[in-house]
C-alpha positions as CSV (number, residue, x, y, z in Angstrom):
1,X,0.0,0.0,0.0
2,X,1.2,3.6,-1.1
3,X,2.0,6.5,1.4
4,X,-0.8,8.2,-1.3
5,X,-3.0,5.4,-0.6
6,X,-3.2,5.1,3.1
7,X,-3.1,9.0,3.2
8,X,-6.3,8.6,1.4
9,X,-7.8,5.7,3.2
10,X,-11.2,8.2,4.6
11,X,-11.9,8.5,8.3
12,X,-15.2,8.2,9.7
13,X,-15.7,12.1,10.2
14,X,-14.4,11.7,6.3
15,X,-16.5,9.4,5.3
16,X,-19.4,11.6,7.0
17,X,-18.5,14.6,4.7
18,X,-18.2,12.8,2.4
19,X,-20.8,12.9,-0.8
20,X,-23.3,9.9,-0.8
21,X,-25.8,8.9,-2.9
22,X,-27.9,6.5,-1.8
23,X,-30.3,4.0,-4.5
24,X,-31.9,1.5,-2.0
25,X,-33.6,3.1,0.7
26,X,-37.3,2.2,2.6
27,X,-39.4,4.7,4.4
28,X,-40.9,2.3,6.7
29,X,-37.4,1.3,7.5
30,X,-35.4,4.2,8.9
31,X,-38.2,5.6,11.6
32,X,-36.2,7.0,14.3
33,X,-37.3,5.0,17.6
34,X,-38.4,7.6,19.2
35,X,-41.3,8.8,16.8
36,X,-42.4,5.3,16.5
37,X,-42.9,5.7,20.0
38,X,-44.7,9.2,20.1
39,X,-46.8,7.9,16.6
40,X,-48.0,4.9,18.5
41,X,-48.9,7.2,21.8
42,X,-50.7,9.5,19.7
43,X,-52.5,6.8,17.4
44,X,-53.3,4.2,20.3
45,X,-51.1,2.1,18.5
46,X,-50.4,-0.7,21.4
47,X,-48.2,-3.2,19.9
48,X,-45.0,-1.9,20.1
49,X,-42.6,-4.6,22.1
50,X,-40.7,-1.7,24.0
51,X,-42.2,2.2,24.7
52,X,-38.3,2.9,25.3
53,X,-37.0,4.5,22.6
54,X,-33.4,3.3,23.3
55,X,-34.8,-0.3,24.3
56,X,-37.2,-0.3,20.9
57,X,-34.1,0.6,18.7
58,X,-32.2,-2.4,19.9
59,X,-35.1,-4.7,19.6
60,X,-35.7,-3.2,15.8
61,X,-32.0,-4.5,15.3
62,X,-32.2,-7.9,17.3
63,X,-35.1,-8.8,15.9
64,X,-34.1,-8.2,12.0
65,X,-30.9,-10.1,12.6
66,X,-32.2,-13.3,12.1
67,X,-30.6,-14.5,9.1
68,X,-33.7,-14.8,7.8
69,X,-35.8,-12.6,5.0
70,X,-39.2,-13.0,6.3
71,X,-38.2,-12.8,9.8
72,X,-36.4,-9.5,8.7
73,X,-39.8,-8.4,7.2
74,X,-41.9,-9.4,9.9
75,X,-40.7,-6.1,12.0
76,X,-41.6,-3.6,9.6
77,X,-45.5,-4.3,11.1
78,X,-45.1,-1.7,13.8
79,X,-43.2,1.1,11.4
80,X,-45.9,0.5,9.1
81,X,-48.6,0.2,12.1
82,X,-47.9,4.1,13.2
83,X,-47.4,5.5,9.5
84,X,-51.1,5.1,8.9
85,X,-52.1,9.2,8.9
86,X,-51.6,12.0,6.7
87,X,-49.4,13.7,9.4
88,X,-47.6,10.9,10.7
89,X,-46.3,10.3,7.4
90,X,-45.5,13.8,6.2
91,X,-43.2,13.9,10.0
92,X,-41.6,10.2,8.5
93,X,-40.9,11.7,5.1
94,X,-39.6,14.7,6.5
95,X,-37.2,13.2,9.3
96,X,-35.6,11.1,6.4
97,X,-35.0,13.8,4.4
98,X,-32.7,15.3,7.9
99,X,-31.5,12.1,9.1
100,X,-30.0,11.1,5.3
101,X,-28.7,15.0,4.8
102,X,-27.0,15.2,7.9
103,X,-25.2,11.9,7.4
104,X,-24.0,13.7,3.9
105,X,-26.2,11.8,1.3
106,X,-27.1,14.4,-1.6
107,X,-29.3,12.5,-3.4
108,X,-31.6,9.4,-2.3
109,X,-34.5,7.7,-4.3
110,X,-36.5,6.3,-1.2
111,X,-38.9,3.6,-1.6
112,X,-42.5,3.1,0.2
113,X,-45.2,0.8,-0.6
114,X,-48.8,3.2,-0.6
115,X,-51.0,0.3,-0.3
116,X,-49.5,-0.4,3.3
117,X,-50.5,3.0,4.6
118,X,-54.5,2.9,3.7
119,X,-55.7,1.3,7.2
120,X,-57.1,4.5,8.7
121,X,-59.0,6.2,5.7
122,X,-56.4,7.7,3.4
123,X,-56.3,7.0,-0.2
124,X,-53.2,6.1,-2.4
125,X,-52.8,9.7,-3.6
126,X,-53.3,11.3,-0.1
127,X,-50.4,9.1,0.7
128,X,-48.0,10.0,-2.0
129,X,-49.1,13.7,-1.5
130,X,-48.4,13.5,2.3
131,X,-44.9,12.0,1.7
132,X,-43.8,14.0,-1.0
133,X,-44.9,17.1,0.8
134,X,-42.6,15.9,4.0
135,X,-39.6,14.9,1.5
136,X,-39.7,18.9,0.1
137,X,-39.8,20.3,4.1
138,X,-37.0,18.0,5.0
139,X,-34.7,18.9,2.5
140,X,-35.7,22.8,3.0
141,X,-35.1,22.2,6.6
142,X,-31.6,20.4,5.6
143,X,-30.9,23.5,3.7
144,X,-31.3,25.6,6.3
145,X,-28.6,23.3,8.6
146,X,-26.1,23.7,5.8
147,X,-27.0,20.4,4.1
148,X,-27.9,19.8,0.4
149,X,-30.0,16.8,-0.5
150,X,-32.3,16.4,-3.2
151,X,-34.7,12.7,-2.4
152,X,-36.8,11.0,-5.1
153,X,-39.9,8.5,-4.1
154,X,-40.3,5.1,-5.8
155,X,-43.2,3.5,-5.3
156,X,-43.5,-0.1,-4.0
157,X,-45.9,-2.7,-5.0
158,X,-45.8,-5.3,-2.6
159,X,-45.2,-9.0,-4.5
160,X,-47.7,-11.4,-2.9
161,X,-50.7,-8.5,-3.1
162,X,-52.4,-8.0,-6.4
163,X,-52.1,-3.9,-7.1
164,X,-49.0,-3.6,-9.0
165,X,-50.2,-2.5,-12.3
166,X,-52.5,0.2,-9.7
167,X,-49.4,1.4,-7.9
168,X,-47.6,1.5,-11.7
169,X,-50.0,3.8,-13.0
170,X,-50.1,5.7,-9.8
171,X,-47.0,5.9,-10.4
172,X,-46.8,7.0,-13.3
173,X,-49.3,10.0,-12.2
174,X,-46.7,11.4,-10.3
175,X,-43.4,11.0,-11.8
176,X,-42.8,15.0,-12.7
177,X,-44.1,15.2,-8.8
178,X,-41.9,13.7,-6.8
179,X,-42.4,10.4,-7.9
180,X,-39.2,8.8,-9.9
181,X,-39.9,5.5,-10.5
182,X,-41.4,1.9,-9.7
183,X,-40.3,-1.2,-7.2
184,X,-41.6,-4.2,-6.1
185,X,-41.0,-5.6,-2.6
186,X,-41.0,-7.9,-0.5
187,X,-40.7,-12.4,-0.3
188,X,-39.4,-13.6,-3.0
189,X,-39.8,-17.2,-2.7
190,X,-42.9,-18.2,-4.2
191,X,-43.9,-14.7,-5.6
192,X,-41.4,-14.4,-8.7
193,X,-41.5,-10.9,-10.4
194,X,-43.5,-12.7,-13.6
195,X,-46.5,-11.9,-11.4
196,X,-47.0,-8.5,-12.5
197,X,-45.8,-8.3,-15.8
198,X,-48.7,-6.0,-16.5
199,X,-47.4,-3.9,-14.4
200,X,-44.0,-3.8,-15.9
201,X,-45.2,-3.9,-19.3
202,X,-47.5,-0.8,-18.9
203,X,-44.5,1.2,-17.2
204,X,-42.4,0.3,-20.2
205,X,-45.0,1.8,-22.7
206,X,-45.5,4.9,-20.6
207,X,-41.5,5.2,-20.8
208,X,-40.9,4.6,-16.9
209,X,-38.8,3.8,-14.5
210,X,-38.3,0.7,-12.4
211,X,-36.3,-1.1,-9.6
212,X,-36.8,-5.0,-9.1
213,X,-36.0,-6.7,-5.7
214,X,-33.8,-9.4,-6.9
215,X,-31.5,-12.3,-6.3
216,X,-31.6,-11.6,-2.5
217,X,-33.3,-14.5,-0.7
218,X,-33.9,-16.1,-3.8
219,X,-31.1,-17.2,-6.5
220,X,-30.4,-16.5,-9.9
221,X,-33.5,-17.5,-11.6
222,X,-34.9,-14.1,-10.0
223,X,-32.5,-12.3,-11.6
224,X,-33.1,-13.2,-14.7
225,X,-36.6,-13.2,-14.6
226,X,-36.6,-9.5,-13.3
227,X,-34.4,-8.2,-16.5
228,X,-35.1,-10.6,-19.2
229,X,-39.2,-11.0,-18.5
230,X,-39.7,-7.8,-16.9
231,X,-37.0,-5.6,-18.1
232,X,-35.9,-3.7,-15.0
233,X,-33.3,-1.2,-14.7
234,X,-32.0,-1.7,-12.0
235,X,-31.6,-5.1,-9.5
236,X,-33.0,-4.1,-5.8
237,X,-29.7,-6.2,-4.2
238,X,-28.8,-8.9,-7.1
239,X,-26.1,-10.6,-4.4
240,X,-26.6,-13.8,-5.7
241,X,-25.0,-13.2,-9.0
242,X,-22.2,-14.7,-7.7
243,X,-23.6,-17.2,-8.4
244,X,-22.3,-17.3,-11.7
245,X,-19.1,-16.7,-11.3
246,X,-16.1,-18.9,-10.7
247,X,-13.0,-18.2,-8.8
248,X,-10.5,-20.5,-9.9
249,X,-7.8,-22.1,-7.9
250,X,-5.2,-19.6,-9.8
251,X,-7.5,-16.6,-9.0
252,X,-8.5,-16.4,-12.1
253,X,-12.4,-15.4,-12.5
254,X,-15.1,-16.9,-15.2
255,X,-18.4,-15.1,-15.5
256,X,-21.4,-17.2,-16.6
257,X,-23.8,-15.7,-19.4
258,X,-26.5,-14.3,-17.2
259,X,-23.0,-12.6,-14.8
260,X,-21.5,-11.0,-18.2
261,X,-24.6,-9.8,-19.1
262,X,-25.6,-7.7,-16.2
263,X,-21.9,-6.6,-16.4
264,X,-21.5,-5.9,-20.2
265,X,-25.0,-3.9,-20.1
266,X,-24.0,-2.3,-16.8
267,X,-27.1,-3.4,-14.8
268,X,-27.0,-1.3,-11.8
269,X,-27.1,-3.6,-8.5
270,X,-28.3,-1.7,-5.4
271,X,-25.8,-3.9,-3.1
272,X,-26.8,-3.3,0.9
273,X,-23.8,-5.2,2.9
274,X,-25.1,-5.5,6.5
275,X,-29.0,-5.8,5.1
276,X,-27.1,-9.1,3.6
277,X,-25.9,-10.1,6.4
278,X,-28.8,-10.0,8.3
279,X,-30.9,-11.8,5.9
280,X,-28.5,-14.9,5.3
281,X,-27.4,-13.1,2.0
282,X,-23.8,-12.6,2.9
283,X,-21.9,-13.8,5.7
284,X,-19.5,-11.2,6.8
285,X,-18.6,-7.8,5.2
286,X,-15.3,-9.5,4.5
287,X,-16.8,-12.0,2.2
288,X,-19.5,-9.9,0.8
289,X,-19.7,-10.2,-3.0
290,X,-19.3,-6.4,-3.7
291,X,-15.7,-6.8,-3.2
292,X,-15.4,-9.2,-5.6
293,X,-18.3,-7.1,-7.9
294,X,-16.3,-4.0,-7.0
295,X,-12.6,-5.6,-8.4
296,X,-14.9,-6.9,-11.4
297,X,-16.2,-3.3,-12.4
298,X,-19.5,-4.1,-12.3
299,X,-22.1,-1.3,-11.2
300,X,-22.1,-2.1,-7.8
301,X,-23.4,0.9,-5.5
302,X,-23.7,1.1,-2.1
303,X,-26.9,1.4,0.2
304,X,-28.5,1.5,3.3
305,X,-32.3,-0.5,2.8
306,X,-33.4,0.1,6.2
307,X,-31.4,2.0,8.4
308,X,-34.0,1.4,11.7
309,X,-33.3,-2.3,11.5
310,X,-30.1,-2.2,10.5
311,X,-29.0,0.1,12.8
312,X,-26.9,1.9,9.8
313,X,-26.2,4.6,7.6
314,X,-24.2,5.4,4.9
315,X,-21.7,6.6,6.5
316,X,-21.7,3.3,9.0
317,X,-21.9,1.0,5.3
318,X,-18.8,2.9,4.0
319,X,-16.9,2.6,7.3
320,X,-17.5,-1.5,7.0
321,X,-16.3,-1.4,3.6
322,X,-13.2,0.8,4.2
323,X,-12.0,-1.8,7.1
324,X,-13.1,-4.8,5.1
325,X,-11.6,-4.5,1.9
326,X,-9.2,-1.0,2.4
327,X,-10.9,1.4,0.5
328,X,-10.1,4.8,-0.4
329,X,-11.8,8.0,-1.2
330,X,-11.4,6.8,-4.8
331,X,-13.3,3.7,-4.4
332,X,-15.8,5.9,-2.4
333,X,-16.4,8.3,-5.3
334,X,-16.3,5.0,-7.7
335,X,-19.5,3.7,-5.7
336,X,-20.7,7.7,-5.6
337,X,-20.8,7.8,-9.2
338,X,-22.3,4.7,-10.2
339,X,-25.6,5.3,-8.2
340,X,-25.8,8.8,-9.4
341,X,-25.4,7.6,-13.0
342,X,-28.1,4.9,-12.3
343,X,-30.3,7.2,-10.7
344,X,-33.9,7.9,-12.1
345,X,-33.9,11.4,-13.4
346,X,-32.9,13.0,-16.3
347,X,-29.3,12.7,-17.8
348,X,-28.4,16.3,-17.7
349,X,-29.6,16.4,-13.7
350,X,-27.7,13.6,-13.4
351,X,-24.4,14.6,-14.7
352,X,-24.5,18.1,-13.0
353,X,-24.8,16.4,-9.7
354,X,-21.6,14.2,-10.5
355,X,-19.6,17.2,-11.8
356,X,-20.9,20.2,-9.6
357,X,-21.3,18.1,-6.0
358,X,-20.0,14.6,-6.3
359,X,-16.7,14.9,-7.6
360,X,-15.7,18.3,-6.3
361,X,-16.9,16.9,-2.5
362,X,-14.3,13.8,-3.0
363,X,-11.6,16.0,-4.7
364,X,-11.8,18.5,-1.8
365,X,-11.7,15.7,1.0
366,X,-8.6,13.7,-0.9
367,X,-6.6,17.3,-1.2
368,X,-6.7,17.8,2.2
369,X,-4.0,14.6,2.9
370,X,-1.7,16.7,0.7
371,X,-2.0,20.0,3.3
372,X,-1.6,17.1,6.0
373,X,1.4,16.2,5.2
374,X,2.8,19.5,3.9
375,X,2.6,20.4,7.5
376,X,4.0,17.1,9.3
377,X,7.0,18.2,7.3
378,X,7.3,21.8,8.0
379,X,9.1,22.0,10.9
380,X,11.1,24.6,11.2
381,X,15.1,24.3,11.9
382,X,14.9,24.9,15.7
383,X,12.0,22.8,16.0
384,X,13.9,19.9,14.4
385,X,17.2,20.3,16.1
């Protein structure tokens, strides 16, 4: 390792600052504990397993580290249980928006299913409306702190439910509102992506954009179903495609067809280490397959899923990363740049927030090793005598 290199290995206050831009994201999981708690106290929601905000955050983690998917899933009842009013989900919305801006993410395309959030009256616009109007104050409010962020809302169809092509054309509705594109969530054993194709198909005529979960709990057939049936743009995890590569004895690596495909067409994969972990998707950070993805060049970016039950953030994914596999700022603004090339807004929007905030945010943060050690080695004569 170079002096340059380990000069430019980030630290955490680094890797804070630094300029993050974040794919994979839900709204139901990154509540802050204590406004589940206040949410449940002022909706007579009673189910919570701890009124302690400290106590509930562990239990959020504990109980999502399972090592299994639908365990993992089966915690997101009480997030969902107090986001069920106009107000508690503009406050949601809203505390993202801070929570992701403080941690120094510029951009983020956070997911929500609307469908989940109609139990006390509201319709699927009211929802959408609510949300989008708390993603607007929280990035004003970010402003105002010193933060830029700009967030995007996909919206979720859930895969076992039956209102996918509904929640396409919703949203499709609002995609110059707020609304950048399409996802489908949750199980996906037993519920392959081939359910909706209307959905996907109608998205595709109206020129739309849309995110798959993929290759997660379920293997490679998933993949391939989600880009060569339903032609997504993006692969919400695809970890399992290693799968279809082999790493041979003398290190050399062999993709399969459906690996070299999603790497020659530069698939986006919206990779989310400890998520993986927690799942049964990946067993340690060190063995995670975006290193291997990462020394591949595929699109691999980095992101978060849910932050609640992961007890994460960016910033805390990067550090993992950095001790894992050594990476630099360079690798940092590698990952950076993928997601904002992959993101779902317009070209030109995308490639002024690569040149005029990504890139001069990471070229800033790697010039100042070069002040560093301009004054380790400025001594003057008497001092060094």
């Amino acid at each position: 390792m170079t002096s340059q290199t380990i000069a430019n290995t980030p630290t955490p206050e680094q890797i804070r600052r630094a300029p993050k831009v974040l794919l994979h994201d839900h709204l139901d999981g990154g509540l802050r504990p204590g406004t589940i708690v206040e949410l449940a106290r002022d909706s007579g929601y009673s189910q919570l397993p701890e009124t302690d905000p400290d106590r509930l955050g562990v239990w959020f983690h504990e109980a999502a580290d399972s090592g299994s998917l639908e365990r993992y899933l089966e915690t997101f009842s009480h997030t969902v249980g107090v986001m069920q009013t106009r107000e508690a989900l503009v406050r949601v919305a809203r505390e993202c928006a801070e929570d992701l801006a403080a941690d120094g993410v510029v951009y983020a395309e956070v997911r929500y299913a609307p469908e989940q959030h109609l139990a006390a009256g509201l319709r699927l616009e009211e929802v959408v409306e609510a949300v989008n109007e708390g993603f607007r104050e929280g990035e004003r409010l970010a402003r105002e702190r010193g933060h830029r962020i700009r967030v995007g809302a996909l919206l979720t169809a859930m895969r076992h439910a039956a209102r996918a092509l509904e929640i396409a054309e919703l949203a499709n509705r609002y995609r110059d509102l707020g609304v950048v594109g399409f996802d489908i969530a949750g199980a996906e054993a037993g519920y392959p992506p081939t359910r909706h194709l209307d959905a996907f198909e109608y998205l595709k005529r109206e020129n739309n954009h849309f995110t798959i979960h993929a290759g997660e709990a379920f293997g490679l057939p998933s993949i391939w179903q989600a880009l060569q049936w339903c032609g997504a743009d993006r692969l919400g995890h695809g970890v399992r495609i290693i799968d279809d590569i082999e790493v041979k004895d003398d290190g050399t690596v062999h993709l399969g067809r459906l690996a070299s495909y999603v790497r020659d067409k530069r698939i986006p994969l919206e990779m989310c280490p400890s998520s993986n972990l927690q799942t049964g998707a990946a067993t340690s950070y060190a063995e995670h397959p975006i290193g291997l993805l990462r020394r591949l060049h595929f699109r691999a970016t980095v992101n978060t899923d849910n932050r609640l039950m992961s007890h994460t953030t960016m910033s805390r994914e990067f550090e993992h990363l950095v001790d894992a596999f050594g990476y630099t700022l360079d690798d940092m603004q590698w990952f950076s740049v993928n997601a904002m090339k992959s993101a779902f807004i317009p070209f030109d929007e995308r490639l002024a927030m690569i040149n005029d905030v990504v890139k001069p945010g990471y070229a800033e943060l790697k010039s100042e090793w070069l002040f560093q050690q301009t004054a380790s080695t400025s001594g003057s004569p008497a001092e060094e005598g």
